[in-house]
matplotlib code that plots the C-alpha trace (Angstrom):
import matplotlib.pyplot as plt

x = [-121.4, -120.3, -123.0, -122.6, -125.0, -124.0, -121.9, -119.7, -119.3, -117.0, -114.1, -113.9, -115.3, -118.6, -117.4, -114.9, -117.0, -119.7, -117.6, -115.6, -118.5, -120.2, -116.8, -116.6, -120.2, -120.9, -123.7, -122.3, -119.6, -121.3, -122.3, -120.3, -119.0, -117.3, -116.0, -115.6, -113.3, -112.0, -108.7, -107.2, -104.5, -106.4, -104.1, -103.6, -106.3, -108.4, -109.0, -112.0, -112.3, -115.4, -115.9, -115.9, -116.6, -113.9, -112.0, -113.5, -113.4, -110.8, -108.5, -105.4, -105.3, -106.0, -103.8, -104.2, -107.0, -107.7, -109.5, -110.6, -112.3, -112.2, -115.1, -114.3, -115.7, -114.4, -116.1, -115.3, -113.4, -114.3, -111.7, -113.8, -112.6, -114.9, -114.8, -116.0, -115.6, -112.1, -111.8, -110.6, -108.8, -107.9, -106.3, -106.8, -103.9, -103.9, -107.8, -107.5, -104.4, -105.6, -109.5, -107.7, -105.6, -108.6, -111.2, -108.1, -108.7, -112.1, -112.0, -115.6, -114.9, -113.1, -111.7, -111.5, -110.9, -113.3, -115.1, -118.7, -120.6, -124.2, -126.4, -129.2, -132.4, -133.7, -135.2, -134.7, -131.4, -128.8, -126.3, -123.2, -121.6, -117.9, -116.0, -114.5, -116.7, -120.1, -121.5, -125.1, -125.4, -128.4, -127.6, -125.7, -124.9, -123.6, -121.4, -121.0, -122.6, -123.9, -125.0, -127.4, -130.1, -129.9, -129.7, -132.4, -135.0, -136.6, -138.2, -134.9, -132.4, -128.7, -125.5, -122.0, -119.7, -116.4, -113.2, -109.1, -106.8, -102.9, -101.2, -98.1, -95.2, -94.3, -90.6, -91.7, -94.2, -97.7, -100.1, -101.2, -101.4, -104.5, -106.6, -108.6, -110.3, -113.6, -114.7, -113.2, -115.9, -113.8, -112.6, -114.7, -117.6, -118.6, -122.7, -122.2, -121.2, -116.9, -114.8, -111.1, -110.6, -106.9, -106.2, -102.8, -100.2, -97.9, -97.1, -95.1, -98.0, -101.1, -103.7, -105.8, -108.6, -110.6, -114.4, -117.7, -121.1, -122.3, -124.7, -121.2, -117.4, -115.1, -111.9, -109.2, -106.8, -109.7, -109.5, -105.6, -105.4, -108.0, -105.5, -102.5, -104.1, -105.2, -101.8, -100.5, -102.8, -104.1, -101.3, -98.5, -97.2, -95.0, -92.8, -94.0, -93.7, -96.4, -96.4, -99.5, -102.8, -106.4, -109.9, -113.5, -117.0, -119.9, -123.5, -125.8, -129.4, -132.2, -132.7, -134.6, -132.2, -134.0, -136.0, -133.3, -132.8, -135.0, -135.5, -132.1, -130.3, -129.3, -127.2, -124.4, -122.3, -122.3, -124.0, -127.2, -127.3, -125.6, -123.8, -125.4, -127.1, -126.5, -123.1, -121.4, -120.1, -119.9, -117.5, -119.0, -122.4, -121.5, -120.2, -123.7, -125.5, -123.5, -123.8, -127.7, -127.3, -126.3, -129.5, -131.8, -129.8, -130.2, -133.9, -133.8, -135.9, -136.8, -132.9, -135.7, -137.0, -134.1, -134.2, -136.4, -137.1, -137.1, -136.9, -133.5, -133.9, -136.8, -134.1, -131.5, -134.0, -135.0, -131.3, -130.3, -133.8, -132.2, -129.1, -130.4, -132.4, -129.4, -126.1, -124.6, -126.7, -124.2, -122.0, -124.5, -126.6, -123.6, -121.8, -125.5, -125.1, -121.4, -122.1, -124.9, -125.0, -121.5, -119.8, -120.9, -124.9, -123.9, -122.8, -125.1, -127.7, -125.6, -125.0, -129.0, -128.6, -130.3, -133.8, -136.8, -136.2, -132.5, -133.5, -135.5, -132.6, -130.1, -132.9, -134.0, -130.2, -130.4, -131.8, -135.3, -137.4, -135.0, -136.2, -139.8, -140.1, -138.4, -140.7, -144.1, -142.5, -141.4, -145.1, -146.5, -144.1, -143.2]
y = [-8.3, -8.2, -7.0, -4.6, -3.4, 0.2, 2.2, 5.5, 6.8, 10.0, 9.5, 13.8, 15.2, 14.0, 10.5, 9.8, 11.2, 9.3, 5.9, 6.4, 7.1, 3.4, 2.0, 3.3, 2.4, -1.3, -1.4, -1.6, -3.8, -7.1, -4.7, -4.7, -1.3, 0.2, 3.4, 4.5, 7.0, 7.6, 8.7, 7.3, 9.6, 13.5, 16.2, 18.8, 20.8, 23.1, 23.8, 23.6, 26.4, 26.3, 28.0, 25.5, 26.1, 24.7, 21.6, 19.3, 16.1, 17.7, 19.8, 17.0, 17.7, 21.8, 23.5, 26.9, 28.9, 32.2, 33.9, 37.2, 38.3, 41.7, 42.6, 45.6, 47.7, 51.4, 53.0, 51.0, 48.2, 46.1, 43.6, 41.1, 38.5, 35.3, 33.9, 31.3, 30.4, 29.6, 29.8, 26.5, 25.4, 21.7, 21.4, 18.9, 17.0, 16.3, 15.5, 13.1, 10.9, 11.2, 9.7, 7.2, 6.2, 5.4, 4.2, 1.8, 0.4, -0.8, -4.7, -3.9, -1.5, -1.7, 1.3, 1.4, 2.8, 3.4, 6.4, 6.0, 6.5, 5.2, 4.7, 3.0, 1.7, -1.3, -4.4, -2.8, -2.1, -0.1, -0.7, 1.4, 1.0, 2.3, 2.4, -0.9, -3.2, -2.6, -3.1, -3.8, -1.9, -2.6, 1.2, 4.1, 7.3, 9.7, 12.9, 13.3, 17.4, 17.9, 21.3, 20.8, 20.0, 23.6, 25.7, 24.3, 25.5, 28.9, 28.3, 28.5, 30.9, 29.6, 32.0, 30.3, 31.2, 30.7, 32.3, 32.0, 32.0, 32.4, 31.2, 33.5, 34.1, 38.1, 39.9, 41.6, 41.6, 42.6, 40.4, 39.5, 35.9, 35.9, 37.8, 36.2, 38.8, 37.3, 39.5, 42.7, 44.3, 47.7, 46.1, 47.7, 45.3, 46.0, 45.2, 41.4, 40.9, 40.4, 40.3, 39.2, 37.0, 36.2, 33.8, 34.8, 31.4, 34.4, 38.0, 36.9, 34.5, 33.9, 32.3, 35.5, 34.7, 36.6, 35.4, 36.1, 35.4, 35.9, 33.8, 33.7, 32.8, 35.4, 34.6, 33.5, 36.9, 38.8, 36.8, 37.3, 41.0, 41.5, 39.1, 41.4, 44.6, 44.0, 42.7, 46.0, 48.8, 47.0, 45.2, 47.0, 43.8, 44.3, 41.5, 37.6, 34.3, 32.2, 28.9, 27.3, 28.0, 26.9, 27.3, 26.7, 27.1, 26.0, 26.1, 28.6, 27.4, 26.3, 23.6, 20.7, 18.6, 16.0, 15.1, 13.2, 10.7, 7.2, 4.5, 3.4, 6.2, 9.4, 12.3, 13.7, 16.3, 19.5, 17.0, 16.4, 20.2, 20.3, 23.4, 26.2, 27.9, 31.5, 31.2, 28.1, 26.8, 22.7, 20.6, 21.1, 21.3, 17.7, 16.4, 17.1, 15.7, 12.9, 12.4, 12.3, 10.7, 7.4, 6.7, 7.4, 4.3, 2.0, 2.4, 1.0, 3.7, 5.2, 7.5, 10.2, 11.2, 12.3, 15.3, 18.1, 22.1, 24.2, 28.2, 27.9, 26.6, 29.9, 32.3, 31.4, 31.4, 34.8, 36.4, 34.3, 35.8, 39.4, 38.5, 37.1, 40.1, 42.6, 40.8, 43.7, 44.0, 41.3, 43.8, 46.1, 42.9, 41.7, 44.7, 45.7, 42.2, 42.6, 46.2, 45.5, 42.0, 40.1, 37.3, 34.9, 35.4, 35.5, 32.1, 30.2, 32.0, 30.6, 27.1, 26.7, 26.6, 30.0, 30.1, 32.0, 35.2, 35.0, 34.8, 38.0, 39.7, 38.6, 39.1, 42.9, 43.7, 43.6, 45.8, 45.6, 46.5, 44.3, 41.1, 42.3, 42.9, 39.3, 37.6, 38.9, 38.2, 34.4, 33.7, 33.7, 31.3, 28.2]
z = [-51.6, -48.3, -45.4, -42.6, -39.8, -40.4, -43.1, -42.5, -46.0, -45.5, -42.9, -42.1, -38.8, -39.0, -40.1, -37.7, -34.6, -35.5, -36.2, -32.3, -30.6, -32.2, -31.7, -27.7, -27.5, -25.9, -27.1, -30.8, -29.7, -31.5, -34.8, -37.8, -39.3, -42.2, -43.0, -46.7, -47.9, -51.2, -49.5, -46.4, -45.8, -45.7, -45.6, -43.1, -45.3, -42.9, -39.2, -36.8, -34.4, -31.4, -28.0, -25.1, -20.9, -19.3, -20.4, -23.1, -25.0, -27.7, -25.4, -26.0, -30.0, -29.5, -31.5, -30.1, -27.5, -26.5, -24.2, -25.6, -29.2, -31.2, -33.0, -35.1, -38.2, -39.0, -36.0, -33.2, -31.8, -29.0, -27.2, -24.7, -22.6, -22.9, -19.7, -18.5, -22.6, -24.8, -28.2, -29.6, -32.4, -33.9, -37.4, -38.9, -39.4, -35.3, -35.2, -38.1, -36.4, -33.2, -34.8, -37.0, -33.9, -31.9, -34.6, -35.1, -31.7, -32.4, -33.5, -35.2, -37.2, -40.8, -42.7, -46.3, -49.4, -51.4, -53.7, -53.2, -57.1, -55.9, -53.1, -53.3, -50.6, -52.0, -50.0, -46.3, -46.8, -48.8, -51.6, -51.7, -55.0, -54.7, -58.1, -57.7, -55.3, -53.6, -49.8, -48.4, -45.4, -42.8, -41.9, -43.8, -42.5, -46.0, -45.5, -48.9, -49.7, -53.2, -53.4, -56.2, -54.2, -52.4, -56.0, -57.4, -55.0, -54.4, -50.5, -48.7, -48.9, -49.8, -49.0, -48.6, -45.9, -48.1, -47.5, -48.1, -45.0, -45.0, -42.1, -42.3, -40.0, -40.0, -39.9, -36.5, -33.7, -34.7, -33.0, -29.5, -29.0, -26.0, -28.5, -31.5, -34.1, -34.1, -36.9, -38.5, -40.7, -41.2, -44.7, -47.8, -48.1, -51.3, -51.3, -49.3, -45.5, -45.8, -43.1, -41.6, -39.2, -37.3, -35.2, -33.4, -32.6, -31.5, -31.8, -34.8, -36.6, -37.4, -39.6, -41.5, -43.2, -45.6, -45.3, -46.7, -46.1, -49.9, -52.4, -54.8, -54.5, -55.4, -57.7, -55.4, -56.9, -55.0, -51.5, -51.8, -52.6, -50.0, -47.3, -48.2, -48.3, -44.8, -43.4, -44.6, -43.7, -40.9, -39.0, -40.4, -41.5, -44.7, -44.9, -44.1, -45.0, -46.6, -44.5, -45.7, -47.0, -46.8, -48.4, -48.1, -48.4, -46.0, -47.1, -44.9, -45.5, -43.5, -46.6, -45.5, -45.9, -44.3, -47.3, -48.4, -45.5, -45.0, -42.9, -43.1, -44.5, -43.0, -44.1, -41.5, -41.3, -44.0, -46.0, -43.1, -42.5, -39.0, -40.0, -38.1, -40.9, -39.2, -39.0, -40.8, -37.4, -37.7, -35.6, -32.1, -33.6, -35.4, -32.0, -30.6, -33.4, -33.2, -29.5, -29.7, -32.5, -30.8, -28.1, -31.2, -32.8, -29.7, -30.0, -33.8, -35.0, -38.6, -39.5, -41.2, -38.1, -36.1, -37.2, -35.9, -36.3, -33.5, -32.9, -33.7, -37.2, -37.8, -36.2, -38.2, -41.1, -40.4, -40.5, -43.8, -45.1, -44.6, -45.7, -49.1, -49.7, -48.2, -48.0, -46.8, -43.5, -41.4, -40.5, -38.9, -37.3, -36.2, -35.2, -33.1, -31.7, -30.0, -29.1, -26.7, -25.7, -24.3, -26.2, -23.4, -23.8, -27.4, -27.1, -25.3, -28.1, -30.5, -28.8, -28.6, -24.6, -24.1, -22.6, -25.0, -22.9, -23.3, -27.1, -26.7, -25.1, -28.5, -30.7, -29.0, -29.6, -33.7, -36.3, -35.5, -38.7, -40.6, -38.7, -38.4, -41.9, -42.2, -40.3, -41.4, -44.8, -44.0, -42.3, -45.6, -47.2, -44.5]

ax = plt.figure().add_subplot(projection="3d")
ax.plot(x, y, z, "-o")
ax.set_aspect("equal")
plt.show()
């Protein structure tokens, strides 16, 4: 079996960071990597959007940005600009070739093929079993999610953020490309939190997306009928093109998730619980995992303690606690939120840059009894 310091088993997002930021890394330069993936050539199969200051590490693979939001619902409609914030998108055919192009450039590193059916610690290190040969790694980082763990406990809330997008092209102008719709609750929400979100590529298309933040997925007819109800009575667009499609769902749970990592193995990605629980926002949250990820390595300690709760874990815990218990509160906590406090503050909140009275500010802008019955609830059960 052949013997590597460190194992990549997942070559998505969190894979790929991880493996360029070893393979630009000196310090790794005389360590041996692999990265395992059951299919080396991914298709163009979602997107990544994040707000950014300024210029950043991924502005030469952006597909689009835009400097204002809408946040709507059936009573009002705000339009802010985001200054001194863009909204950025990558898809991921671009981030995936440009990742491959560098990883590639890394003597150290080896990219396989490979689906991963066991892992296993044994003896200070770990055996990955793919289906047709097996590795000993002296380090393995896993991105693969099993949701399993997350059903079958009761401590933790789980809700999905899953949704169907359409990127269409329509038969006349009906968007404005400087302006992404952030979130449009004014759709019937039907007891969870459901809204649309569009992402403008010009006034003639636009990727629309048709996303909850429930416990269940909808059948896909639902998602659909929802996306071309909205196009119509919405955006008066009648007549479009289907270009291409695209689906998910990302876990929103304050899970431990860190119960199962070890000495030598550690969970990334989805799979480690870097999505923001609150919200289901992972690549920039990934690239900062990943980036403090790397000093904790040079100091050779135990993978199961990089992780750590903060306030940001029990906020978020407190919102998905309300949400379990009334999934159809988002749109008026979210709705409160952008009414009285601006994108910007918003986003450092969301970022986890703000200071505690920043915090109170965000916090003091929701549905009050809603989080103070959540949080004399939750005292009793952490």
């Amino acid at each position: 079996m052949a013997t590597y310091d460190y194992i990549i088993i997942g070559a998505g997002a969190s894979g790929l960071l991880l493996a360029n930021a070893l393979g630009k890394d000196s310090f790794f330069s005389k360590k041996s990597i692999l990265l395992l993936d059951k299919d080396l050539d991914k298709p163009n199969d979602r997107t990544w959007c994040f707000w950014e200051k300024g210029k950043g590490e991924f502005d030469t693979i952006l597909h689009k940005t835009w400097d204002h939001i809408l946040v709507a619902d059936d009573t009002y409609s705000k339009l802010m600009p985001i200054d001194p914030y863009t909204y950025k998108m990558i898809r991921a055919k671009d981030f995936y070739q440009a990742y491959r192009t560098k990883i590639n450039r890394h003597a150290n590193i080896t990219f396989l093929k490979g689906n991963v059916v066991h892992i296993e610690e044994r003896d200070n290190q770990v055996i990955v079993a793919t289906d047709s040969l097996t590795y000993i790694g002296k380090k393995v980082f896993n991105s693969i999610f099993d949701y399993k763990p997350l059903l079958q406990q009761k401590k933790y809330p789980v809700l999905q953020q899953h949704f169907i997008g359409w990127f269409i092209k329509c038969d006349k102008a009906v968007f404005d490309s400087q302006q992404a719709t952030f979130m449009d609750f004014s759709i019937p929400q039907n007891g969870n939190t459901r809204f649309m979100y569009v992402l403008p590529f010009s006034n003639t298309e636009a990727l629309v997306e048709y996303t909850l933040f429930s416990k269940n997925l909808l059948p896909t007819q639902e998602y659909e009928e929802a996306i071309k109800k909205y196009l119509k009575d919405n955006l008066d667009c009648h007549h479009y093109e289907i270009l291409e499609t695209e689906k998910g769902n990302i876990p929103m749970s304050c899970y431990n998730f860190n119960i199962h990592n070890s000495k030598n193995l550690i969970h990334i990605g989805v799979a480690g619980g870097w999505a923001k629980p609150s919200s289901g926002y992972t690549f920039m949250r990934t690239h900062q995992k990943t980036k403090n990820l790397i000093p904790f390595l040079k100091e050779n300690r135990p993978l199961n303690i990089f992780f750590k709760k903060d306030r940001f874990w029990f906020y978020d815990l407190l919102l998905l606690d309300i949400l379990s218990k009334d999934n159809d509160m988002g749109r008026l906590i979210f709705g409160q939120l952008f009414k009285n406090r601006t994108p910007q503050k918003i986003f450092a909140f969301l970022d986890e840059k703000s200071t505690i009275w920043q915090d109170l500010s965000i916090i003091l802008a929701c549905p009050k009894k809603e989080f103070i019955q959540a949080f004399f609830r939750r005292l009793f059960l952490i």
